[in-house]
Structures are given as structure tokens and as C-alpha cells.
Backbone as CSV, one residue per row, in Angstrom:
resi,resn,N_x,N_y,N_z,CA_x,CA_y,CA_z,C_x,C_y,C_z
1,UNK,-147.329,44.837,-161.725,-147.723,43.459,-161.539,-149.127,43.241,-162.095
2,UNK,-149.778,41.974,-161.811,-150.910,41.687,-162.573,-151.980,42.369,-161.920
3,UNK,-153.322,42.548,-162.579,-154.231,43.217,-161.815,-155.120,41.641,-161.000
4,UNK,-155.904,42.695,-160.596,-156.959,41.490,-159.660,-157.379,40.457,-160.276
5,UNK,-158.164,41.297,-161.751,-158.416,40.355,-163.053,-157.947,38.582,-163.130
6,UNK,-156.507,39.409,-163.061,-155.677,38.185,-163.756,-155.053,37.275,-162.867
7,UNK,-155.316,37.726,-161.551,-154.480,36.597,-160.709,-155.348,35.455,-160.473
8,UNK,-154.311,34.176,-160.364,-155.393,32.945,-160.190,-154.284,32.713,-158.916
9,UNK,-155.270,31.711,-158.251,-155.009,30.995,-156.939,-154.868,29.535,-157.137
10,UNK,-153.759,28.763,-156.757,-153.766,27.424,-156.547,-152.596,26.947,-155.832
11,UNK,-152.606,25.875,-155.301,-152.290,25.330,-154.472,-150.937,24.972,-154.942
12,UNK,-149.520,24.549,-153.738,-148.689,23.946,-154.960,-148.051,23.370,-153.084
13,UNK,-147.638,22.392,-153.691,-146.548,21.554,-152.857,-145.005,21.639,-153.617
14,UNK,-144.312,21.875,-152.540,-142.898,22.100,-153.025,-142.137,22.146,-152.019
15,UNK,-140.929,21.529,-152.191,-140.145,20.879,-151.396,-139.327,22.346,-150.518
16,UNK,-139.583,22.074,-149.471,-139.218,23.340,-148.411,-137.638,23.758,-148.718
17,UNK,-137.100,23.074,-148.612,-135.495,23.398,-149.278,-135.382,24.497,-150.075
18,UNK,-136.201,23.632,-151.457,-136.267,24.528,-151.873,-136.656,25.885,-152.248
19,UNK,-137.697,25.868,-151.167,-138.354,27.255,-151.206,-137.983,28.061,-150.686
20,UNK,-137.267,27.757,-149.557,-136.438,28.706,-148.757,-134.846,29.204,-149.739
21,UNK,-134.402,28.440,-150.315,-133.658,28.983,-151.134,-134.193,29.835,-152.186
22,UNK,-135.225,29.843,-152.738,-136.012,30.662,-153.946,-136.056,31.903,-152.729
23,UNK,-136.493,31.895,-151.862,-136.735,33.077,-150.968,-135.627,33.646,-150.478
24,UNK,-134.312,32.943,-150.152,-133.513,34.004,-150.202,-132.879,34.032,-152.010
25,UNK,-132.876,33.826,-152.646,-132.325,34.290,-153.814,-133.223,35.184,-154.806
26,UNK,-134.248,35.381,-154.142,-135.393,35.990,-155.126,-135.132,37.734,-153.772
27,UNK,-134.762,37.102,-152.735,-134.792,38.535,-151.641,-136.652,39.111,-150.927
28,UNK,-137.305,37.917,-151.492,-138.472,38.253,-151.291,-139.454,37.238,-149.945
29,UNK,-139.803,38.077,-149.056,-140.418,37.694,-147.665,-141.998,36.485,-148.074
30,UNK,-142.179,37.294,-149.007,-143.675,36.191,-149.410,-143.650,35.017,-150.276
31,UNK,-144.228,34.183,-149.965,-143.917,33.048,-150.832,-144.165,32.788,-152.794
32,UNK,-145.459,33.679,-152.338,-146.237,33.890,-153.523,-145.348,34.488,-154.830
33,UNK,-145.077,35.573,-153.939,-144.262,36.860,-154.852,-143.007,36.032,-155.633
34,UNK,-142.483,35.183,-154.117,-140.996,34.634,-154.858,-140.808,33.356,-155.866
35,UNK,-142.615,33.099,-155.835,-142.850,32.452,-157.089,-143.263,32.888,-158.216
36,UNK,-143.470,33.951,-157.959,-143.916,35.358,-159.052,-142.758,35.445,-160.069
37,UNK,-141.914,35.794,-159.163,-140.700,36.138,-159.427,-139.422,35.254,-160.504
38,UNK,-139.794,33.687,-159.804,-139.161,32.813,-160.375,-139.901,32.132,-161.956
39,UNK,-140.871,32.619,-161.270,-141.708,32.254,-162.705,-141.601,32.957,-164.408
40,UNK,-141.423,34.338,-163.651,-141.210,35.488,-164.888,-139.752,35.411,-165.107
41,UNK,-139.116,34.875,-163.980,-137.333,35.387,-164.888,-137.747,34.236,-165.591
42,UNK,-137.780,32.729,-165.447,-138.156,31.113,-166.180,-138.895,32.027,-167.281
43,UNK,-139.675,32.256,-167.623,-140.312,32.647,-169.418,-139.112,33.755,-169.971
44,UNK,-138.608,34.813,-169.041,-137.241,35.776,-169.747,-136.673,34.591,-170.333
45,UNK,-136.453,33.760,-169.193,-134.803,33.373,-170.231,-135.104,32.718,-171.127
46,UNK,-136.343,31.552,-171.427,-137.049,31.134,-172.448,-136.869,31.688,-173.737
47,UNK,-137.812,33.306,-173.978,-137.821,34.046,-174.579,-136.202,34.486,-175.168
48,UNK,-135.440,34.803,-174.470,-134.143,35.180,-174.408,-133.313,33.880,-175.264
49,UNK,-133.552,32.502,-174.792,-132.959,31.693,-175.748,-133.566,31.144,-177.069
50,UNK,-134.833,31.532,-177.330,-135.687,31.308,-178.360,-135.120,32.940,-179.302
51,UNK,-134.492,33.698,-178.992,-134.432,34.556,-179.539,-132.439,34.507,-179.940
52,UNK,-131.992,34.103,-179.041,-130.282,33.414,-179.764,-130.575,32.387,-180.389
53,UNK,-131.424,31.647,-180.298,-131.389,30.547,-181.366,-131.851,30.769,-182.913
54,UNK,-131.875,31.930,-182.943,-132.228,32.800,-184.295,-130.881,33.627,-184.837
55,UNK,-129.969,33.483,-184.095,-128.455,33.910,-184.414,-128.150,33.342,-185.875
56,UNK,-128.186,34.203,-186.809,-127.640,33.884,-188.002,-128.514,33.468,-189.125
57,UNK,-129.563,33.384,-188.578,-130.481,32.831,-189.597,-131.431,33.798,-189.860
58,UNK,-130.556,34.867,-189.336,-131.864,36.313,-189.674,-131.267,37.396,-190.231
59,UNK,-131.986,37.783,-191.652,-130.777,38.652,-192.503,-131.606,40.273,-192.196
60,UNK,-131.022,41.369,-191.446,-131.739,42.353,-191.491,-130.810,43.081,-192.344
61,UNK,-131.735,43.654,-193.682,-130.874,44.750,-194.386,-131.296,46.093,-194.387
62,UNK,-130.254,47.160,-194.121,-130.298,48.167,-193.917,-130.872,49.343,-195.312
63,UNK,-131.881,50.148,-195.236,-132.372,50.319,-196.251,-132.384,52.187,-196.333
């Protein structure tokens, strides 16, 4: 995880519903973490569809 360095602190309002669902679907007791959590899979899959959207338009030749 991040070091001391890099963690920032701020405030967030968010609708309890839903946080309690992020907390059980993330499996994680702290709030923080299970925004940790939701945050980094949200940039995976980003990354992950910025990288199929390159399907076909990328010629690798074998050399």
C-alpha cells in the first residue's frame, strides 16, 4: 500500500447505503481501506478498457 508520504486525508460525504454495500463487497471493516479498494479496482478497469480499445489497431511483428 501507499507509504506515509503519499497518503492524503479528506473528507467525503457519501450516501450510507452505499457505503455499507462497498463494505460488504470490498469484505473490508474500515471505511477508508474500502475506499482504497474501490478506488484502485475503478483505475484497473479504466486501464484494462483503455487497453481493449487498442484491439486491432496494434500490429506486433514477430522478429
Amino acid at each position: 500500500m501507499n507509504t506515509q508520504k503519499n497518503l492524503l486525508r479528506f473528507t467525503v460525504s457519501m450516501d450510507k447505503d452505499l457505503l455499507d454495500e462497498l463494505l460488504r463487497i470490498t469484505g473490508q471493516k474500515k471505511k477508508s481501506r474500502a475506499v482504497n479498494v474501490a478506488c484502485s479496482e475503478f483505475v484497473r478497469m479504466n486501464y484494462k478498457k483503455d487497453l481493449l480499445s487498442l484491439k486491432g489497431k496494434v500490429n506486433f511483428e514477430r522478429r
